[in-house]
C-alpha positions as CSV (number, residue, x, y, z in Angstrom):
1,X,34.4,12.2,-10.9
2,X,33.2,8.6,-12.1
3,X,34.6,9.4,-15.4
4,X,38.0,10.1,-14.1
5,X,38.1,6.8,-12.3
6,X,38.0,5.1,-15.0
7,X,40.1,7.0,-16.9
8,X,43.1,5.7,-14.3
9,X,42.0,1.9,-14.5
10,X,44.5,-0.5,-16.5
11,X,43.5,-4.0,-17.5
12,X,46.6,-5.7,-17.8
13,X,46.8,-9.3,-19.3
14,X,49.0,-12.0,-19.9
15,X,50.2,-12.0,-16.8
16,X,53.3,-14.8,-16.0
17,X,51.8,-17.2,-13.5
18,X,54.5,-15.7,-11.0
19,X,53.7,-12.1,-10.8
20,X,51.8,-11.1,-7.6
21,X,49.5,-8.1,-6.6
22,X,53.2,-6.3,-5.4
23,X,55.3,-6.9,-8.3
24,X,52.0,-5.5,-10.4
25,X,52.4,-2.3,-8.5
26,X,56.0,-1.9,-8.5
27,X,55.9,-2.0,-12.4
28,X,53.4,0.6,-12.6
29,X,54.7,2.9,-10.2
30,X,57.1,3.6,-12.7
31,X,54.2,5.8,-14.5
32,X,52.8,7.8,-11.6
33,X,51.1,6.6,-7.8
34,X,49.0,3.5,-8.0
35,X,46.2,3.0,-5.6
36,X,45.8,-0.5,-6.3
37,X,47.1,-3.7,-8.4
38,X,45.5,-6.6,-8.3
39,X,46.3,-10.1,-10.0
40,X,43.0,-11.7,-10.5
41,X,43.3,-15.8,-9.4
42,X,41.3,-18.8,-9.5
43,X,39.3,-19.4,-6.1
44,X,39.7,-23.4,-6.5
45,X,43.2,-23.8,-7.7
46,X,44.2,-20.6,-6.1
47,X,46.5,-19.8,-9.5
48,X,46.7,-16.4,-11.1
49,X,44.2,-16.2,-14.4
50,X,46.4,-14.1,-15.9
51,X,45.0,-11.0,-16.1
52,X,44.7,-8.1,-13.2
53,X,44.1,-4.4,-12.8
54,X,46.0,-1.3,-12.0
55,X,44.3,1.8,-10.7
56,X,46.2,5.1,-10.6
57,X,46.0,7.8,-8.3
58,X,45.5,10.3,-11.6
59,X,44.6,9.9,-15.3
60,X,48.2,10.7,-16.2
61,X,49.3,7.8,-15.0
62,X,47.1,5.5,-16.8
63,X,47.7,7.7,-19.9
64,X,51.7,7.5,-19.5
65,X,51.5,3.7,-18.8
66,X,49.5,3.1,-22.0
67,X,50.9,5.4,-24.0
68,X,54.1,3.4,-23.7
69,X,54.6,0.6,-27.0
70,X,55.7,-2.2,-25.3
71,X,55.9,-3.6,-21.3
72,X,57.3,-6.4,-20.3
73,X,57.5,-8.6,-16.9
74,X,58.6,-11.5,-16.0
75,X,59.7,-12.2,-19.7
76,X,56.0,-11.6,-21.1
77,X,54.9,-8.7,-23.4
78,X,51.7,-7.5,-21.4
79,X,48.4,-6.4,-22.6
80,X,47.8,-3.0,-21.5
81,X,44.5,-1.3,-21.8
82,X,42.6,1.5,-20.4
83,X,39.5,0.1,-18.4
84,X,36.0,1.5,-19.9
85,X,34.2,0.6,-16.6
């Protein structure tokens, strides 16, 4: 079970400073059911770093989303990778 949560984890990085824990999940959703999306931000300036997760309710989602060459939000080519933990 452990190994199929991770399986459905995405890293996602460079992030545009604008893009928001629901905008994160609204782009996945295009791939399959997220669980979560989270933009990860700085606790003292309160600004995204960047970077956040995306968990899916099923490997296939993960594996669609990455399998895809390019995404794009906000005018940024993302980094999309499948978590390992």
């Amino acid at each position: 079970m452990a190994s199929t949560a991770r399986a459905a984890r995405l890293y996602v990085g460079n992030l545009a400073w604008t893009v928001g824990h629901r905008q994160l999940r609204e782009y996945f959703a295009q791939f399959g059911p997220v669980q979560s999306a989270k933009v990860v931000f700085d606790r003292s300036t309160g600004l995204s770093k960047g970077y956040g997760f995306v968990e899916f309710a099923s490997p296939s989602g993960a594996a669609d989303a990455t399998n895809k060459q390019l995404h794009s939000l906000e005018g940024l080519n993302l980094n999309v990778q499948l978590q390992n933990n």
